[in-house]
C-alpha positions in Angstrom: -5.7 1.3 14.7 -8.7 -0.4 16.3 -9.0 -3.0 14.5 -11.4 -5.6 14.2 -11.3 -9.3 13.4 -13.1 -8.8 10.0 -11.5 -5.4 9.0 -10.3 -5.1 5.5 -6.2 -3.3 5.8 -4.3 -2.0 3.2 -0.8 -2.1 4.3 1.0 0.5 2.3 5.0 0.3 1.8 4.6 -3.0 3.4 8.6 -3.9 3.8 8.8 -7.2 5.4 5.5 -7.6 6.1 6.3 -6.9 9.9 3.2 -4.6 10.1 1.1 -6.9 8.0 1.9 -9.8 10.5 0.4 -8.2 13.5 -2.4 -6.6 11.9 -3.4 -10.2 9.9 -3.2 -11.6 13.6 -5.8 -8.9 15.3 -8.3 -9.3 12.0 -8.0 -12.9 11.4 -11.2 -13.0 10.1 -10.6 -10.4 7.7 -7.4 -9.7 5.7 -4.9 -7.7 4.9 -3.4 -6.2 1.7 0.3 -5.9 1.9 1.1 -3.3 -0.7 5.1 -3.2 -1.5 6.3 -2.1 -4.9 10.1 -3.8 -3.8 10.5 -7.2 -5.6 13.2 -8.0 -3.1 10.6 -7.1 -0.2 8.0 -8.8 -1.8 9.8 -12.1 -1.3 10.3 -11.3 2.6 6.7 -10.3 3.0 6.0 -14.4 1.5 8.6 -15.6 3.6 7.1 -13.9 6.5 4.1 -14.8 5.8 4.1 -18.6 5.6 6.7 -18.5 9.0 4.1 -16.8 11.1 0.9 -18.8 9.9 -1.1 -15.5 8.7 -3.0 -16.8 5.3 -5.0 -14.0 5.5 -2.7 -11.6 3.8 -2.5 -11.0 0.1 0.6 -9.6 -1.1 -0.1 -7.2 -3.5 3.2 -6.1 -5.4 2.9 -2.3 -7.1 3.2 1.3 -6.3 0.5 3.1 -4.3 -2.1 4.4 -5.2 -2.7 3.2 -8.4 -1.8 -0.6 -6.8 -5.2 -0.4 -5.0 -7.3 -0.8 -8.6 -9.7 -4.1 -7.6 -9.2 -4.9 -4.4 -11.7 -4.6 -1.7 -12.8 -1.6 0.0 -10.8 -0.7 3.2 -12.0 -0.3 6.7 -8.5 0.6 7.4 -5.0 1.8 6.3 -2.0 1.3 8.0 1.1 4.0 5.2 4.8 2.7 6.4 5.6 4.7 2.9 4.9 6.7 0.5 7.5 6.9 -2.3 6.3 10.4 -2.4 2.7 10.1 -3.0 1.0 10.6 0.2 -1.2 12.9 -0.6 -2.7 11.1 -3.8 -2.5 7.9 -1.2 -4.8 9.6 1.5 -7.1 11.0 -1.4 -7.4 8.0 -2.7 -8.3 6.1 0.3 -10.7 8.6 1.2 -12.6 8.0 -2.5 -12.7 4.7 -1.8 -14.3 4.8 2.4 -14.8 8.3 3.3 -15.1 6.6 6.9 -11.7 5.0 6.6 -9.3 4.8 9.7 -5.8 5.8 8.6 -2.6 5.5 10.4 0.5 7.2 9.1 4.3 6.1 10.4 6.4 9.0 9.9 10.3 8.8 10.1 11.2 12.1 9.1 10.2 16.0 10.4 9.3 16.4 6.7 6.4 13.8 6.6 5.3 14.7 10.0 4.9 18.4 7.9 3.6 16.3 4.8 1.0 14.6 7.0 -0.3 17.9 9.2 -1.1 19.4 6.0 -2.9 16.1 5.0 -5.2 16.5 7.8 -5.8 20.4 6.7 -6.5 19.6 3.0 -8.6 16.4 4.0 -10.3 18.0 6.9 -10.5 15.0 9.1 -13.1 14.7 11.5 -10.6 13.7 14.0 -6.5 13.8 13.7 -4.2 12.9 16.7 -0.1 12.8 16.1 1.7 10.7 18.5 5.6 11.7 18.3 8.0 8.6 20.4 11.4 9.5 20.5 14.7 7.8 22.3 17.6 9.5 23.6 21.0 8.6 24.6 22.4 10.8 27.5 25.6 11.6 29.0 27.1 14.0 31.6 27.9 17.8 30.1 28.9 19.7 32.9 26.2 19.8 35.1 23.7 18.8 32.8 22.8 15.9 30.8 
């Protein structure tokens, strides 16, 4: 993500806060928005948050990307999920720092579609997916 220590993150579909953890650590004289719109979740991301000593994140409980109304301008995104709304997300964050760095976690072959057509539609000056896979092999004959 390259972040910096004062960059301004929006973590979107924050979960636990995992994400937001690490990121609060690299731009600890910045912050980070932790963006969940699961009560339940909200409460872990808290949790989380006081156990590993990161102040510097503001939970933010509501549904992308109307849940981005007052706060700060980004320098960066970090979208663990969508509910569906990636595109209005990415358009959004684009309105608000055309010079935004976004990263995208995709689970499914569906968002990785979803998200190549993001970068046609946005035209993004640069666009790099990164696919890690893990397998589980076993003997089939002669092959594996």
């Amino acid at each position: 993500m390259k972040l910096k220590k004062d960059s301004i993150v929006y973590d979107v579909g924050a979960g636990t806060g995992s994400v937001s953890i690490e990121m609060a650590r690299v731009a600890d004289e910045g912050f980070v928005d932790a963006i969940e719109k699961d009560n339940s979740a909200i409460d872990l991301i808290e949790c989380n948050k006081r156990k590993f000593a990161t102040p510097n994140i503001v939970t933010i409980s509501g549904m992308a990307p109307s849940a981005f109304a007052g706060l700060p301008t980004p320098t960066h995104a970090f979208i663990g999920g969508s509910s569906g709304n990636m595109d209005s997300i990415v358009g959004t964050l684009l309105e608000l720092n055309p010079d935004i760095r976004i990263v995208i976690n995709a689970v499914t072959l569906e968002t990785i579609g979803e998200i190549t057509e993001i970068i046609r539609k946005y035209r993004f000056s640069y666009s790099e997916i990164v696919h890690l896979s893990s397998s589980k092999a076993r003997d089939l004959g002669k092959y594996h």
